[in-house]
N, C-alpha and C positions, 0 to 999 in steps of 0.2 A: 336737482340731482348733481351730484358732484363725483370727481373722480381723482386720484390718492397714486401720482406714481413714487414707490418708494427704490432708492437704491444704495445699496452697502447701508442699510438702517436709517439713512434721511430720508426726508420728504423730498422730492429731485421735480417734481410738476404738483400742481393742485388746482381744480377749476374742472367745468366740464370737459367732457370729450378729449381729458388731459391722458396722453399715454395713446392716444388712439393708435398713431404706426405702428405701435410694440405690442402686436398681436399675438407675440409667441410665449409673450413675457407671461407666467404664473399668475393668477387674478383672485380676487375673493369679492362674492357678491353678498353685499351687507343685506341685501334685502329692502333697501329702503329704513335704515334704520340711521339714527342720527350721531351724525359723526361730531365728537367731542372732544377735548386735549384732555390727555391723562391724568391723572389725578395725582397732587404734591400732596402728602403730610408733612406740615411745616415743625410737628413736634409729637413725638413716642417714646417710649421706653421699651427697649425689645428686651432689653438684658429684665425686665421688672415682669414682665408678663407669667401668667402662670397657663395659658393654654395647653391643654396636652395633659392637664392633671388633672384629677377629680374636682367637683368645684368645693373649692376653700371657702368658708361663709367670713363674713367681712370682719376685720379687725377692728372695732371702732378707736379716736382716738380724737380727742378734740382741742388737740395744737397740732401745728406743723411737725414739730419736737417728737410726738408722742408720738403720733402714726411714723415716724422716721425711725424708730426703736422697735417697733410693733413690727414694723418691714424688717429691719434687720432680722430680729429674730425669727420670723417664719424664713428669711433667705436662709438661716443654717442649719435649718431643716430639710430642703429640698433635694431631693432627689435626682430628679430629672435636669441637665444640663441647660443653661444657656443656648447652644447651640441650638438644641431640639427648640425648646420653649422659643425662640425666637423664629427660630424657622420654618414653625406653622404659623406663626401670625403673620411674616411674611408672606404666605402662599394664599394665605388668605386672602390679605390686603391687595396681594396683585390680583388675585382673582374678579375681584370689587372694583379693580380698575386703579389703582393706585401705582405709578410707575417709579415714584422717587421716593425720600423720608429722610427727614432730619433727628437723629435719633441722641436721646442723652444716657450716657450710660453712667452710672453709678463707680464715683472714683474716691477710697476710703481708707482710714489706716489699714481696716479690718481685712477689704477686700483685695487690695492693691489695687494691679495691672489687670487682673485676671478677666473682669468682666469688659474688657477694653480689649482684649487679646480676643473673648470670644467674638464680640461684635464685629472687629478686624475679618475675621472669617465667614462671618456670618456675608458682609458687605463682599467678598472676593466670592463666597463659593453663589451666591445668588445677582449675582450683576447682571445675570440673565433676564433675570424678575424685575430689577428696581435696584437704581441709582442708589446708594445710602449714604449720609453726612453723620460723622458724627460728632456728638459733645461733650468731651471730659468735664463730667458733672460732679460740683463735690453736695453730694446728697447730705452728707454728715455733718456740713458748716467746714470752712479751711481753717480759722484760727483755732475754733471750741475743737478741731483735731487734729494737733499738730505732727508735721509731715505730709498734708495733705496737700499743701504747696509745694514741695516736692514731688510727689506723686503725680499731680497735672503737668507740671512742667514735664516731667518723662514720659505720660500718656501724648501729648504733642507731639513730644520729639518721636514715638513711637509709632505714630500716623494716626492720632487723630484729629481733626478738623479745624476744633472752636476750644473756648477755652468758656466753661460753663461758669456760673454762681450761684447762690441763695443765699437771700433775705439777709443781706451785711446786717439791717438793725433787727432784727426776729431772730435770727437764727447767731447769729458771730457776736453779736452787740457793739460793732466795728466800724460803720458805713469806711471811711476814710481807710481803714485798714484792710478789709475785705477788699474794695476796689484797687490798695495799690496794689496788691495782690494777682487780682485778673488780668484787669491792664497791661500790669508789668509783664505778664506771662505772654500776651495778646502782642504786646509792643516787641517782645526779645524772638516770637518765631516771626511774627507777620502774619495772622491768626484774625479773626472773628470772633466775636462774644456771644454769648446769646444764655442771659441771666433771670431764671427764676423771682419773682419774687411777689410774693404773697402778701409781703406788709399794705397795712391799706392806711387810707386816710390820709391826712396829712405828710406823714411820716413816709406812705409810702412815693408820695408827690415828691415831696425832696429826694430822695434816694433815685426817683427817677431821673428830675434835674441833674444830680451829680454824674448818672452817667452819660447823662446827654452832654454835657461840659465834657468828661476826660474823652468822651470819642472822637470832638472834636480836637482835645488839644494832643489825641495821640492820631490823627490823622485817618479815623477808623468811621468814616460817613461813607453806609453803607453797609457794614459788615457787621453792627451790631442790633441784638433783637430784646428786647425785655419781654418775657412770655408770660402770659395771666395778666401784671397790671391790673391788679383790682381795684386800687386806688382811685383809679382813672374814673371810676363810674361812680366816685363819693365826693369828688373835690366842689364847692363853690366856681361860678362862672370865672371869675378872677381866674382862681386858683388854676384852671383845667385851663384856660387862654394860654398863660405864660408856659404852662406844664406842656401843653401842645404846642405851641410856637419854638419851644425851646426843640423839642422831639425832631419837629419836621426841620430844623436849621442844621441838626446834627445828623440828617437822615439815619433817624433810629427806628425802627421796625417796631408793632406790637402783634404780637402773637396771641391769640383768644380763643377758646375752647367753648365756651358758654356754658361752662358749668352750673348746675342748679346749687340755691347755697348762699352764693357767694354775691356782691356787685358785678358789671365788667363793664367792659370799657366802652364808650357809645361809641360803633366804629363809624357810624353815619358822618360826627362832629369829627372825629378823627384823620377820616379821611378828608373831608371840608378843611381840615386846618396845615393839609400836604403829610400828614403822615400816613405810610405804608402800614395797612394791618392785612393780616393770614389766620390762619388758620390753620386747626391738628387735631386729630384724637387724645393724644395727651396718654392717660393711664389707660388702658384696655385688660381686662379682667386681669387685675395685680392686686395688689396689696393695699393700695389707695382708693380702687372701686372694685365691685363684683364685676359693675357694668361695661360694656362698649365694646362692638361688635369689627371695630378695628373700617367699618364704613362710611369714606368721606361726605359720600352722600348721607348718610342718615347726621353727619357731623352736620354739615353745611344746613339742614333741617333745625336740629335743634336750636344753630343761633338764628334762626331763621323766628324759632317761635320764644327767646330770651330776648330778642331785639323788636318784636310784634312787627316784622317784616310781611307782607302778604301779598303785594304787585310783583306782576311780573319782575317787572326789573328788581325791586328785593330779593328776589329768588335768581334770578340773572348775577346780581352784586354777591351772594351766598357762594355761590358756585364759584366765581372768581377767588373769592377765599381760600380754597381748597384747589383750587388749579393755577390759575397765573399768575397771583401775587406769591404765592409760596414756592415758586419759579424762580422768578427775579432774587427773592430775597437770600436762596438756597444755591445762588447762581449758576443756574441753566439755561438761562435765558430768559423772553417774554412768556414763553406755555403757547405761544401762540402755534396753530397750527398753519405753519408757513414754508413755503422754500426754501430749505436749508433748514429745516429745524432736523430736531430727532423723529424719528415714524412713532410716537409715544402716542397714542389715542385709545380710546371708547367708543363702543358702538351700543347703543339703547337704543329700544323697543319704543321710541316717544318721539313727539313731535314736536317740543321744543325744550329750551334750558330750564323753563321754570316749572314745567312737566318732571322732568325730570327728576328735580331738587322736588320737588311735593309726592310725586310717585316711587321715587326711588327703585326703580324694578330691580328684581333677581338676577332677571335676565342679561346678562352684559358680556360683550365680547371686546378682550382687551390684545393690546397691540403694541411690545415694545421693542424698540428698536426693528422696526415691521416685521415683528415676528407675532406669530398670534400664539397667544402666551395662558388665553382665557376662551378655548372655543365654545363659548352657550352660545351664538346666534349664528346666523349667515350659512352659508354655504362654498364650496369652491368651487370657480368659477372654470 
């Protein structure tokens, strides 16, 4: 048993019998239920979500290209605002235990600012709920739409985060041109990356090297992510050594959904070779999939069974995905649940971490900023 003094929203004691003098202080008894760190998505789309609407049956499309036109054009048909549609999946998400999110939002000739102005609001009116990061993403390719470099550089300067990409050779036909693109954007506020990119194979090995080189030569070890990396789980021994050695010299992040489909990245060898991988829901009923319930547990399961994870500690290592590497990388710190952190936690119905990730209970009582945010369990004490 353990006990949790929180003050002004940090953790201030933690350990038995911690808090005991402050007998007057307000208490909440978990029940004996097991205390966990909050839960990070390292990667969403709040502005793509369609929750709140009837359900849409899926668009198929079978290039990145296609389903990105297929998306457009159900976006200008939609009804129902950004604001709304983001802000039940928000409510959700915290509800599931989810206390932060690194969100990319779609930045376009088509769309402008706009969906970058809602997310802004989205991020201010729920801070209550969960921390949010975001990434002026250029969903449309920057070069194949020009002004689009424009439009990021102003979505930054208008507060948002990071400075998003895709697929320099699939999507722009550019690698060299795309990246001085980002970079340079990354490089003139003092910005974070964190790049899309779906090309696989060979092609997408290199593309990785290059951005693992400009982060280094622009000074950016640490603050850049490459999300998906499918490459990563097609390359030759060789090829994945140098491709990993290069990652982990530039501390570049890989971010991994484990989507069915596709290859992905072996985070076991990944991690073995010093690079940081995370984890995210990624599309949550949009336009890219019907599916995904916006829960990082059920996330942290699935690459559990694309990785044939099944020990404990696999299940231990899952959950890490989804809580304190997507911490660190989203900079909040370790996730750890420590002195001085944030009062951010989970309270499940279970008796340990790899319970949990196989169990996934309904049940859960969330806690941010020690405010309980999620009352299903426990009681006041």
């Amino acid at each position: 048993m353990v006990d949790v003094v929180v003050s002004a929203g940090i953790i201030a004691e933690i350990g038995p019998q911690a808090g005991a003098s402050a007998s007057d202080v307000p208490g909440f008894d978990a029940g004996g239920a097991l205390l966990l760190p909050g839960l990070v998505d390292g990667h969403i789309h709040l502005d793509k979500t369609l929750i709140g609407l009837p359900f849409i049956p899926h668009i198929p499309g079978d290039s990145v290209a296609k389903r990105i036109d297929a998306e457009k054009s159900l976006r200008r048909k939609l009804e129902m605002p950004v604001e709304k549609r983001g802000g039940l999946l928000i409510e959700k998400m915290s509800a599931l235990g989810t206390v932060a999110a690194r969100s990319h939002v779609d930045i376009d000739t088509e769309i402008g600012l706009k969906g970058l102005e809602a997310e802004l609001w989205l991020k201010e009116h729920y801070r209550h709920l969960m921390d949010i990061q975001i990434v002026a993403f250029p969903q449309s390719g920057i070069l194949r739409d020009p002004g689009t470099a424009e439009l990021i550089d102003a979505a930054i300067a208008a507060g948002a985060d990071l400075v998003g990409g895709l697929d320099p050779a699939g999507i722009d036909g550019d690698v060299a041109g795309h990246l001085d693109v980002v970079f340079g954007i990354a490089e003139k506020h003092g910005v974070g990356v964190d790049l899309h990119l779906h090309d696989g194979g060979a092609l997408g090995a290199f593309e990785i090297r290059q951005i693992a080189e400009r982060t280094i030569a622009a000074g950016l070890q640490g603050k850049v992510v490459v999300s998906h990396a499918f490459s990563l789980g097609e390359l030759t021994d060789s090829d994945f050594g140098r491709t990993a050695e290069l990652l982990a010299r530039a501390d570049v992040a890989i971010m991994t959904t484990g989507p069915g489909g596709v290859s992905m990245p072996p985070v076991k060898r990944l991690r073995a070779a010093g690079v940081r991988v995370f984890s995210g829901n990624d599309n949550i009923r949009d336009a890219w999939s019907p599916l995904g319930t916006g829960d990082l547990l059920e996330r942290a399961a699935i690459l559990c069974d694309r990785q044939d994870y099944r020990s404990d500690e696999d299940l231990e290592l899952a959950f890490r995905l989804v809580s304190e590497e997507p911490s660190v990388v989203i900079g909040r710190g370790s996730g750890h649940l420590e002195v001085g952190a944030p009062a951010d936690f989970v309270l499940l119905p279970v008796a340990s971490i790899a319970e949990a990730v196989a169990e996934r209970p309904r049940q859960r009582t969330v806690f941010k900023r020690g405010r309980n945010v999620a009352p299903s369990a426990g009681t006041a004490a």
